[in-house]
C-alpha positions as a printed Julia matrix, in Angstrom:
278×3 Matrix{Float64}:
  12.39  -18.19    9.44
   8.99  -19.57   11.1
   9.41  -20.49   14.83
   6.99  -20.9    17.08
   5.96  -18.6    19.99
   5.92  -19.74   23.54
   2.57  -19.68   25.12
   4.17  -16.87   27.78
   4.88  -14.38   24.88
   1.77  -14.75   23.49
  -0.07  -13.87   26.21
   2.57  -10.53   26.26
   1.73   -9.99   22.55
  -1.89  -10.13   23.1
  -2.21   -6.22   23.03
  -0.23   -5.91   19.79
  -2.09   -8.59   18.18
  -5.13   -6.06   19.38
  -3.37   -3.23   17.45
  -2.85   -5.27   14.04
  -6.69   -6.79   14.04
  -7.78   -3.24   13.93
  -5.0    -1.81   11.54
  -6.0    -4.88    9.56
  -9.72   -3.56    9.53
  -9.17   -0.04    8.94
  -7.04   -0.6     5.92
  -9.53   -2.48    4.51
 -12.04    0.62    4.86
  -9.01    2.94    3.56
  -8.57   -0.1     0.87
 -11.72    0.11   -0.63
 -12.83    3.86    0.1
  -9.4     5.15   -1.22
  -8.09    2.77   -3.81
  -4.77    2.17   -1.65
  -4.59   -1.62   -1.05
  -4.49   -0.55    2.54
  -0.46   -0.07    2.7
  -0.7     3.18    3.55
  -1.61    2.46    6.99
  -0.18   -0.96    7.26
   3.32    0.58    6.75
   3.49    2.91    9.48
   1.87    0.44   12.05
   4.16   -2.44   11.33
   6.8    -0.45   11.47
   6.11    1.28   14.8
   5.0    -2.01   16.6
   7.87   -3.69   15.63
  10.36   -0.84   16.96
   8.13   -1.69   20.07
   9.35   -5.4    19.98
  13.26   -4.2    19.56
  13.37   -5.69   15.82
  16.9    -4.17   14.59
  16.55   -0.77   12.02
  18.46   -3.13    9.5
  15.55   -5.59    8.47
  12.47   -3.27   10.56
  11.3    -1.09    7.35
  11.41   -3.97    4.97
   9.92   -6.82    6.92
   6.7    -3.54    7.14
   6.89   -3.17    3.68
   6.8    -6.96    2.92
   4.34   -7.88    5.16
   2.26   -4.85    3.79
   2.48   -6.1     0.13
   1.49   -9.44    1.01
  -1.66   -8.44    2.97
  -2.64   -6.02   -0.25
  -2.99   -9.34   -2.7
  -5.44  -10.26   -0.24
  -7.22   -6.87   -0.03
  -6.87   -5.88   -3.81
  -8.45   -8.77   -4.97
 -11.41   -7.88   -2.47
 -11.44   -4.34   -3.18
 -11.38   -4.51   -7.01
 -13.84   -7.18   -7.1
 -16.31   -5.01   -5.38
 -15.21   -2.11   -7.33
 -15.47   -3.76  -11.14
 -19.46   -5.06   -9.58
 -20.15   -0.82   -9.43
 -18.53   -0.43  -12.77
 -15.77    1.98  -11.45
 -12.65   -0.5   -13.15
 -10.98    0.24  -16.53
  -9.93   -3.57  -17.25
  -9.09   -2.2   -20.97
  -6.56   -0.03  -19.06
  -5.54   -2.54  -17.11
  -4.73   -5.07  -19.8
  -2.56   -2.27  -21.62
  -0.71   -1.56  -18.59
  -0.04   -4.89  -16.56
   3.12   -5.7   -17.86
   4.52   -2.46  -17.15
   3.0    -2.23  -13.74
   4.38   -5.47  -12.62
   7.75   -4.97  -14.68
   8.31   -1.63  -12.52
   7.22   -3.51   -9.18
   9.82   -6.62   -9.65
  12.55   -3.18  -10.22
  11.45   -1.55   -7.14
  11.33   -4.69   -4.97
  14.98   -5.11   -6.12
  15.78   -1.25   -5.6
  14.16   -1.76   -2.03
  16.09   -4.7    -0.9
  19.09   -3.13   -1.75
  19.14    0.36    0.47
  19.31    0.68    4.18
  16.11    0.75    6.35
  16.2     4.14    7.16
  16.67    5.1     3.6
  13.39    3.27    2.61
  11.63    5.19    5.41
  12.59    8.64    4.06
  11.53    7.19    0.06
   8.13    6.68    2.12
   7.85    9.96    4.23
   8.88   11.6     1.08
   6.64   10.6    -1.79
   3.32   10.38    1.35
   4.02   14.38    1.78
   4.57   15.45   -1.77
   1.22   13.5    -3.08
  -0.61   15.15   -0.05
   0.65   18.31   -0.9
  -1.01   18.07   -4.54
  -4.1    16.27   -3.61
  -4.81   18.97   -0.77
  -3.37   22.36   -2.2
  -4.81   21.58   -6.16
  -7.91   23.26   -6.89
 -10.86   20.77   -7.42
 -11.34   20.64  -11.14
  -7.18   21.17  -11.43
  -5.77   19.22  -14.67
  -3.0    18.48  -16.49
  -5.57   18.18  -19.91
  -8.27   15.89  -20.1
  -7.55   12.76  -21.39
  -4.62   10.16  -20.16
  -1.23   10.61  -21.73
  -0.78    8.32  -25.38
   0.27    4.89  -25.33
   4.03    4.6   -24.69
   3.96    7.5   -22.16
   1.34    5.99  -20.14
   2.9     2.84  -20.42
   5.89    4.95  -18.61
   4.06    6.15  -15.82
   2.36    2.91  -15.18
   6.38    1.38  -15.18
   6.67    4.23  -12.29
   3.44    3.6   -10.74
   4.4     0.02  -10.27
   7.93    0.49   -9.19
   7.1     3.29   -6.55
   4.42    1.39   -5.24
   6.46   -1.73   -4.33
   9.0     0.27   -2.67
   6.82    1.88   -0.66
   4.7    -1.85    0.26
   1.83   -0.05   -0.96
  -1.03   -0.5    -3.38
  -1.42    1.25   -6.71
  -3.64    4.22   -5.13
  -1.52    6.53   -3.19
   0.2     7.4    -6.66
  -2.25    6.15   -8.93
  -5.53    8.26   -7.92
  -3.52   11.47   -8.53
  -2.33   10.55  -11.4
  -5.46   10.03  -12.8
  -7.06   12.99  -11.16
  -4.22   14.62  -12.89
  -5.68   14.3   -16.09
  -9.14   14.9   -16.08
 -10.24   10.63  -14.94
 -13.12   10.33  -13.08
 -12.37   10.01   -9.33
 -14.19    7.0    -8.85
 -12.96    5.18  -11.75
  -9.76    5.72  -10.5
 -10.14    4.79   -7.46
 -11.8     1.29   -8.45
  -8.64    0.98  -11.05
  -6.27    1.96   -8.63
  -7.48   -0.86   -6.47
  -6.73   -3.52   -9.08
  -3.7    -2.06   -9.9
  -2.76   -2.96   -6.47
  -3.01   -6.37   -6.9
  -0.48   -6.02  -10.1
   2.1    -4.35   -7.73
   1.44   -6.87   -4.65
   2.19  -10.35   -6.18
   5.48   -9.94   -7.64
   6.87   -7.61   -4.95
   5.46   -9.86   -2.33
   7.8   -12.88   -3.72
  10.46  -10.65   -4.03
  10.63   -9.42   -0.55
  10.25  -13.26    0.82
  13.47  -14.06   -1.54
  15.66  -11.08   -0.84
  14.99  -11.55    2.85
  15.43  -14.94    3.24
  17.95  -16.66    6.01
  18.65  -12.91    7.63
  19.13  -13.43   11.24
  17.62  -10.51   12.67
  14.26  -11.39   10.76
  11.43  -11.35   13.64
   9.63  -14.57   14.62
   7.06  -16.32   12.42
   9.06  -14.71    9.23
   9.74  -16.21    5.73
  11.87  -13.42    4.08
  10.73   -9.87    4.74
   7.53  -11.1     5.16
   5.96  -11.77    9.07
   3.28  -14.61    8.7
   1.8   -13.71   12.04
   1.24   -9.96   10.62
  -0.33  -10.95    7.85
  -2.77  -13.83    9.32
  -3.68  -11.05   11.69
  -4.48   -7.94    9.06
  -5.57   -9.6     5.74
  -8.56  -11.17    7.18
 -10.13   -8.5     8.94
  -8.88   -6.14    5.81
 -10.73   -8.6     3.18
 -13.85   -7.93    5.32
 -13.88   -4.37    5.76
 -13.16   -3.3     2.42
 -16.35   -3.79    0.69
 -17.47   -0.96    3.28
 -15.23    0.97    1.7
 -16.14    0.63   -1.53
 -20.0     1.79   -0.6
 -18.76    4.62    1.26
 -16.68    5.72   -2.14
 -19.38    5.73   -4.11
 -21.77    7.57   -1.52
 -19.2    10.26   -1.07
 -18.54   13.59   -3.65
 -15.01   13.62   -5.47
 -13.99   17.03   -3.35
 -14.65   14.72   -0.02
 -13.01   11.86   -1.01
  -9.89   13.34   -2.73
 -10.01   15.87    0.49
 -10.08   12.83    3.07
  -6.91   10.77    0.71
  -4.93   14.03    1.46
  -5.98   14.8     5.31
  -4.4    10.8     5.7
  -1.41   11.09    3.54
  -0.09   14.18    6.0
  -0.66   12.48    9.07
   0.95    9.31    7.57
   3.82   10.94    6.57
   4.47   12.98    9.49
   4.21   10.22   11.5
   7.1     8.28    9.21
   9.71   11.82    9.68
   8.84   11.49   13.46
  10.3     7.76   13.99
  13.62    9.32   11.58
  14.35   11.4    14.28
């Protein structure tokens, strides 16, 4: 639960607090330049600095992926915003899908509560590698078939999309720009979509991780649930500001660079997430 910090561990904080303003403002870049909602990073930083602080493996990997979630409503909304100005967000999309994005994020908030730390780590490491591996080792113009899948089996993958996501505390990028690369979208449209769809994900699985991790002892300080307030005052600012930079850079840069640059940061993510398994 919330508790207050004396002014003697602040001071011993002070560093770390250092580390999350700058995670904060670097996901926001990612946020807007990639379409992630920023969790991407936000996941394996939280997750590190909190090992740093002795926070037990039981509660460390969902209090990251709480926190994470939270910060993306804030950077989503951002993000999208400056996305839909440029044109680059399929709201017609996004009104057939919403239910099933946020109806697959309240499953995989529930699915996430429910496993060990550790196991939600390796879901993470996992699906990071195997989306870098396609994004980096698919030819440029590779597709599926142009055109997205009909209206029941898109509906489907956005249930997937959604649920994946919130496990992961991440936005609806990381899974959603492949996907749409997949079949023929343009890159920039889905990056702008993907953005918005991380706002879908975010609010529901944000509540759920404050319910399912409320009253646990082991919680760190200045927690309600799996979610650390002082994490989250200290990224979603400097995230919300950042991320229209983001956004230009997108649209300055070609479709090979940018789907080139989403892989080159999903490897180092996810070898960085096997690392702290061992």
């Amino acid at each position: 639960m919330l508790e207050a910090f004396s002014a003697e561990s602040v001071m011993a904080l002070l560093p770390l607090f250092g580390v999350l303003v700058l995670t904060g403002a670097i996901a926001g870049v990612l946020a807007g330049l990639l379409g992630v909602g920023g969790g991407i990073i936000v996941v394996p930083v939280l997750y590190s600095l909190l090992g740093f602080l002795d926070i037990e493996d039981s509660v460390r990997m969902h209090v990251s992926v709480g926190t994470s979630l939270a910060s993306i409503v804030v950077t989503s909304i951002v993000s999208a915003r400056s996305h839909h100005r440029r044109g680059a967000v399929d709201t017609e999309l996004l009104k057939s899908w919403a239910i099933f994005i946020g109806g697959g994020s309240v499953l995989g908030t529930m699915i996430a509560s429910a496993v060990d730390g550790p196991v939600l780590s390796a879901i993470f490491a996992v699906i990071a590698l195997l989306v870098a591996l396609y994004m980096a080792f698919t030819p440029a113009d590779f597709k599926i078939r142009v055109g997205l899948p009909g209206k029941w089996l898109g509906r489907f993958s956005a249930f997937n999309i959604g649920g994946v996501s919130a496990m992961m505390g991440i936005g609806g990028g990381t899974l959603g720009v492949p996907y749409f690369n997949a079949f023929g979208y343009p890159v920039h449209r889905a990056v702008g979509t993907s953005a918005a769809i991380g706002l879908i994900v975010a609010v529901p699985a944000a509540i759920g991780f404050v319910i399912s991790g409320w009253g646990i002892p082991a919680l760190p300080q200045a927690s309600i649930g799996h979610v650390n307030l002082l994490g989250l005052l200290l990224i979603a600012p400097f995230t919300s500001m950042t991320a229209p930079l983001g956004v230009r850079l997108a649209h300055y840069l070609s479709p090979k660079a940018l789907k080139f640059a989403f892989a080159i940061f999903l490897f180092a993510t996810s070898a960085r997430m096997f690392y702290g398994l061992l």
